[in-house]
Structures are given as structure tokens and as C-alpha cells.
N, C-alpha and C positions, 0 to 999 in steps of 0.2 A: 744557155743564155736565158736567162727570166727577166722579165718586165713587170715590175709590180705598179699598181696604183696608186699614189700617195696622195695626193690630193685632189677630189672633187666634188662635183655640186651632189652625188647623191652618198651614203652609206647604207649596208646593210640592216636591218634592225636586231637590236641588242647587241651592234655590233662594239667595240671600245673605242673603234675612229671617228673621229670629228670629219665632219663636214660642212665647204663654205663652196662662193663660188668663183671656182681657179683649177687648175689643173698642176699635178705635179707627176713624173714618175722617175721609179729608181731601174736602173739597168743594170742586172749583175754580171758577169761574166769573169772564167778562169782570169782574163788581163787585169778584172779591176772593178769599180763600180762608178757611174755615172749618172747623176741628178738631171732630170730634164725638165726646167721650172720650177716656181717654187712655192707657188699656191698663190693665193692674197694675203696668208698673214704666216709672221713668223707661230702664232700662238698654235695654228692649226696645223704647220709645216711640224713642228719640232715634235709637239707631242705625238704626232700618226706615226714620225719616224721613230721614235722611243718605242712605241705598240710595237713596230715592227722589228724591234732590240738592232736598229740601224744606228751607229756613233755617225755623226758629221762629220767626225776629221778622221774616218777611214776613207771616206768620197778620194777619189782619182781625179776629176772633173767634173765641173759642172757646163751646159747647155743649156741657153733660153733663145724660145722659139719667137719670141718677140716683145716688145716692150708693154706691155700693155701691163697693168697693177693688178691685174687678176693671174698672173703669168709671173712678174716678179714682184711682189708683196712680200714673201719670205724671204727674200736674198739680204735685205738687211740685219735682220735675229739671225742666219744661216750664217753672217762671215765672221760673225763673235766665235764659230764653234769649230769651222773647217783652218786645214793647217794650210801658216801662212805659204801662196807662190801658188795656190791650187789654182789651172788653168780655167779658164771661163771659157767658152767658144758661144759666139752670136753675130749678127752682122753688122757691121761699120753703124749702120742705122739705127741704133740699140740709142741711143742720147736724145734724137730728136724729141723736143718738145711735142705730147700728143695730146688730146684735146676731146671730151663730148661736150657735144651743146646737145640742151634739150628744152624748149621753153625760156630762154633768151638764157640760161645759166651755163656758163662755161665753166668743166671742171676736169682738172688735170687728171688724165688719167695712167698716162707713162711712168717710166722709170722714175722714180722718187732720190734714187741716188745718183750721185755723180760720175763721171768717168774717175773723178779724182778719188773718189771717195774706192773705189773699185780697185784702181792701180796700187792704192795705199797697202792693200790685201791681195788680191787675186792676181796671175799673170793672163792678160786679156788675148785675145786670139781671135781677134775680130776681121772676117774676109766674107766676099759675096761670094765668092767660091766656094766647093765642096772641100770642106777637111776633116781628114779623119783623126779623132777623140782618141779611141783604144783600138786596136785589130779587132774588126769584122763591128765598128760602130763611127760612120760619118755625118754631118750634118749635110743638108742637102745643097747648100748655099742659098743664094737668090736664085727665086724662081722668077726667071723673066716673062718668059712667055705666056703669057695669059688668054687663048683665045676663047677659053669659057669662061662663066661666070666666078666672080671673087666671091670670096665671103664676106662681103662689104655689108655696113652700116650707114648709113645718111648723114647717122650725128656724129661721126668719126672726122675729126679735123686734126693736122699738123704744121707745125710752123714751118712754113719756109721764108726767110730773113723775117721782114716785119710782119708778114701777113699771115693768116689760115687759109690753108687751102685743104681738100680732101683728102684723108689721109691713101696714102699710097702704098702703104703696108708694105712697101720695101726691103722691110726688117722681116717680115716672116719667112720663116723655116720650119724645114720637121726633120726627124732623125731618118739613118736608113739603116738597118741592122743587117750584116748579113750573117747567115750560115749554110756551111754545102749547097754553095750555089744559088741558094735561095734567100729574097727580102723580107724585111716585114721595114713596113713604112709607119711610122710611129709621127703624128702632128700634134700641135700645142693646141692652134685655135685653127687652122687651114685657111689665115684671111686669104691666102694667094689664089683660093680655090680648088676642093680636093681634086677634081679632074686632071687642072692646071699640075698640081705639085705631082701627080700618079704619072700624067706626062712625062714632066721634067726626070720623075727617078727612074722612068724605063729607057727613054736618052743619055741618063747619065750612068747607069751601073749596068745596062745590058742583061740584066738577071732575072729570073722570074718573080710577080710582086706575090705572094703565098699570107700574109698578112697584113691589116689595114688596122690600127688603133690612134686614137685618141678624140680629140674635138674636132669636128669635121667641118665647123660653122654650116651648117644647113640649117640652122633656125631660121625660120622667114623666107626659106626657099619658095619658089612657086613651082606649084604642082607639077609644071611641066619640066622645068629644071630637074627635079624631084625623078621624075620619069627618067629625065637622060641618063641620073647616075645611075639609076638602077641597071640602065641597057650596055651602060659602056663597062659596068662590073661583070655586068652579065658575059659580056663578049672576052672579059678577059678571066680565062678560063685556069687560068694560074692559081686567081686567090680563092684561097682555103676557107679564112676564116674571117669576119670583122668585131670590133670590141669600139663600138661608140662613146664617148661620154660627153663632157662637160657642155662646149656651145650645140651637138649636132640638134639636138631636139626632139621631143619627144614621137611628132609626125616624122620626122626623117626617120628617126629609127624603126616608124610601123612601115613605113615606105621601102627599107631595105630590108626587112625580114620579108614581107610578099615579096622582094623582086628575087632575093636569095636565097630563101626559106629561113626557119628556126632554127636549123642545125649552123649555120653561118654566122647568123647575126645573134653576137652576146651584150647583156649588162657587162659596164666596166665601171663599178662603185669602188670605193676606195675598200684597198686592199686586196684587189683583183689582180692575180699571179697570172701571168701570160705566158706558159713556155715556149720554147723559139729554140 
């Protein structure tokens, strides 16, 4: 099983991959291959995937870990190319209206496409439950319990009927992948909060967690929050390896190389092959 990088805010230098800021990865596996997001833009999605001599309408499924435009930006250029009835998995929550303010300007920041526009193409598979994509690859469902911090924004707002209220981030998910017994926890952007979601997948698959990849949202952490993950990674003596990118931030990332050394905590720039 390999987990490659497709889309994010850094690239290599002299490298051939574009870079924006979004997240994308491809999951391959004997059963198939799976998209998880699909960057901000189709321009950046298609051409990294070409580098990577990836066809779109070989994809099994595609997964989004939550609405946000920096997450599904490409699914629009993505469903001109993938063959029609390709399943989608996300949660019910994927449509709601989402929202930044920042300086009295509100601007849409959600899904740009329709449910309609979606049905017209893809077969949807929208549950706050955990379902599984391909053998030995689940989405996590909703992660409810939240008794640590989210990876929350201030200027994050969602509609509920007439009004804006804060967004609830409802809709976020991350992948779980197993092999022999072993996880690796793959997130979009972790607004539920990486602690929260680590929780959740060691309640819900019982397994050991041996890898931690993607956007962790720790930008903006405080120090002391910063602190906790380091101790509660620390304490779980399972995981192997970590592969940070897109939201975690630059001090999270100096923060969990002191708390788990260099050998643990890697760059994951686009085109970053994760075996599993």
C-alpha cells in the first residue's frame, strides 16, 4: 500500500509538481486506487497527477475529508475525466453552506458544486459512520467526541437555516488504512482535532496507530496545546512515523520533531511516496 502526495502547499525544488494551497493524496493498493481531496484547483490537481503518469478514470473512488475549497477545488476539472458511477464517500455535511469573514467581507469558502451537479456523475456515499472505500481502506466517519481542542478558526462560519453560526466542522474526516494489523491515519485538514480524530480511530478499529499523515491544523496552536500533543504521541508508543503537511504549520512541525525526534517527524511536499 503507498500513499503518495498530490497536492500541497510546499514542493520540492526543481521539482516538475506545481504547488498551491490544498491538499490532495492518491492511495494505491492491490484492490485499486483512491483520491483523497482534490487540491484547490483543477489546473494543479490534473497536471501533478499527469507527472505522476496517474489517468483519472483508472481511480476506484474518490474521498473528501471536508468541504472546504482548498480540499475540493479540483473535483470540478476531476469529474470531466473520472468514469461515470465512480463512488464518492464524505459525510451528509459535505453541501452545507461555509463561510470566512474576515474584515466585515464574507466569502464563500465550500463546495462550489452541487449535490446535483455531483449525482449527475459520481455515485455518492455520504454517512457519519465509518465505511469502508476498498479492503484494508475506511473513512473514519464523524468524529463526535471532541474533548480536546479542534482545529478551529474564528472566521470559519456556516449556515444554519437563515443565519451564520460557527462552523461546526461536522463534515470533517480522515482516512484509516490498515495493514497486518496495523493503522496509519491519513487527515485532510483535522478541523475535529488531531487528538480528538486519534481518539476516535483507536475506539473505532482497535488496532495499533504506527503512522500519522497529512494536515494536522496546528497552525495557530498554543504552545501549551502544542505541548500536549507532543506528550500524548509520546505516550502512544505504537506510532512509528509522522508525515505533516499542508495546515499543520511550520512551529508544529519544530514542535513534534523535539518531542519525537528527526527520525519520526518527515517533510511531506508534494510527491511524497509514504509506504504502508
Amino acid at each position: 500500500m503507498n500513499v503518495t502526495c498530490v497536492v500541497d502547499n510546499t514542493v520540492q525544488r526543481r521539482s516538475q509538481f506545481w504547488g498551491e494551497h490544498g491538499v490532495a493524496f492518491l492511495i494505491e493498493t492491490e484492490a485499486g486506487r483512491v483520491l483523497f481531496d482534490t487540491g484547490q484547483s483543477g489546473t494543479v490537481l490534473l497536471h501533478n497527477l499527469e507527472v505522476l503518469g496517474v489517468d483519472p478514470a483508472t481511480l476506484d473512488a474518490l474521498a473528501i475529508s471536508h468541504a472546504h475549497y482548498d480540499h475540493t477545488g479540483g473535483l470540478a476539472a476531476l469529474l470531466e475525466q473520472v468514469r461515470p458511477g465512480l463512488p464518492l464517500y464524505a459525510s451528509p455535511d459535505l453541501f452545507r453552506e461555509r463561510f470566512s469573514q474576515r474584515e466585515e467581507q464574507l466569502q464563500s469558502i465550500g463546495l462550489s458544486l452541487t449535490r446535483e451537479d455531483l449525482d449527475a456523475r459520481l455515485a455518492l456515499k455520504l454517512s457519519a459512520g465509518s465505511q469502508e472505500i476498498l479492503p484494508g481502506i475506511w473513512t473514519t466517519g464523524e468524529i463526535r467526541s471532541r474533548l480536546e481542542p479542534e482545529g478551529r478558526s474564528a472566521c470559519h462560519w456556516m449556515r444554519e437555516g437563515e443565519a451564520l453560526v460557527p462552523d461546526s466542522y461536522r463534515d470533517d474526516m480522515a482516512l484509516v488504512l490498515e495493514m497486518d494489523g496495523r493503522l496509519m491515519v491519513l487527515c485532510g485538514c483535522c478541523h475535529a482535532g488531531l487528538l480528538n480524530t486519534l481518539a476516535h480511530v483507536q475506539r473505532t478499529f482497535e488496532c495499533p496507530i504506527v503512522t500519522i499523515a497529512g494536515g494536522l491544523h496546528l497552525t495557530g496552536a498554543t504552545g501549551d496545546h502544542l505541548k500536549r500533543v507532543g506528550e500524548v504521541l509520546v505516550e502512544m508508543e505504537s506510532v512509528q512515523r509522522m508525515h505533516p503537511n499542508h495546515c499543520t504549520g511550520e512551529v508544529a512541525f519544530v514542535a513534534l520533531t523535539l518531542a519525537l525526534g528527526p527520525a519520526m517527524v518527515n517533510p511531506c511536499p508534494v510527491g511524497t511516496v509514504i509506504g504502508f
